[in-house]
N, C-alpha and C positions, 0 to 999 in steps of 0.2 A: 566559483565554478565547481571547486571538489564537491558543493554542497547538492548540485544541481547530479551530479555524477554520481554520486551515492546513492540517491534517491532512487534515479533508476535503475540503477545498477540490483540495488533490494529488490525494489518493486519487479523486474524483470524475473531475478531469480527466486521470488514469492509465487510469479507466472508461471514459470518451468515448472517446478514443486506441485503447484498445485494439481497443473494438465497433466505432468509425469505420475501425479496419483494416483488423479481419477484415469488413466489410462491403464494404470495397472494393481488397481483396485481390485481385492479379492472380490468373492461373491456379496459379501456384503455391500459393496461399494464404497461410498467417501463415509458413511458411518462406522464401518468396520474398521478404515484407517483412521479415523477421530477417535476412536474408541479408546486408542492404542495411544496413552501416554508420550513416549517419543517421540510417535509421528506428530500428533497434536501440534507438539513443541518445537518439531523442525518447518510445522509447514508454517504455524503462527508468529515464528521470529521475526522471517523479514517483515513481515507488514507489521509487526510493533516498532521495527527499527524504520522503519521507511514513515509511518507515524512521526514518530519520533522529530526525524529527519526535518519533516514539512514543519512541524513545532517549532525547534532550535533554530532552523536557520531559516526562518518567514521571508526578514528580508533579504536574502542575501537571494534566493527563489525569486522574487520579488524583480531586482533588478535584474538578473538576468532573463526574466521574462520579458520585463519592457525593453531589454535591448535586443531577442531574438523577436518581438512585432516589429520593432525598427528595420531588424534585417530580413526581415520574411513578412509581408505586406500583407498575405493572403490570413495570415495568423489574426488577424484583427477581427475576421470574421466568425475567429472561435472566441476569442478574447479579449478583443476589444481591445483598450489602450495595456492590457496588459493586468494577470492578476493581482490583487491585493496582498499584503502579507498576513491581513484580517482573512483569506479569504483562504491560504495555505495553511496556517493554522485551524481553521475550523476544516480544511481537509483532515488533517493530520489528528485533529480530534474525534471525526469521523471514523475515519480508519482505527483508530484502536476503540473505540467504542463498537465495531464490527467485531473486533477480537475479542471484546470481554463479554458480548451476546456469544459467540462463540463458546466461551470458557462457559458463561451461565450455563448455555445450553447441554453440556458436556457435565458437567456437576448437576444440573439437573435432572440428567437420566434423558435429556430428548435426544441427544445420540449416542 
């Protein structure tokens, strides 16, 4: 269950970060704060760590998934008997594969 509460808990505070950015984003916008080393680095963590996350602990996501369809019936309708741990990992591969397009992008001069 810590695993399941991590996850969000990143993933949440990768959301703030990001909307608290772009909300207060110089004139440049979200390229002017990418631009900037630091920021890069504090908005990129959690979704490496929440990556991460979905990675290391597939199954444990896994079972708590198929026991929150058992206790919330209507979830079935998002996810059926409940996600794979095949299926959190290739999230979690996702997700940092957004960050290192990211990083290319940012080493390459596109932002």
């Amino acid at each position: 269950m810590r695993a399941w509460w991590s996850y969000w808990l990143t993933f949440g505070l990768a959301a703030v970060l990001w909307i608290g950015a772009a909300i207060a984003a110089p004139a440049g916008g979200m390229r002017a704060i990418l631009a900037q080393p630091l920021w890069m680095i504090l908005l990129l963590a959690p979704l490496v760590v929440a990556g991460l996350i979905l990675i290391v602990f597939r199954e444990s996501h896994e079972t708590i998934c198929r026991l929150e369809v058992a206790r919330h019936p209507w979830l079935r309708y998002l996810v059926g008997g409940g996600y794979s741990a095949r299926t959190f990992a290739i999230t979690g591969f996702v997700l940092l594969g957004l960050v290192g397009v990211l990083i290319a992008a940012r080493l390459g001069g596109a932002i």
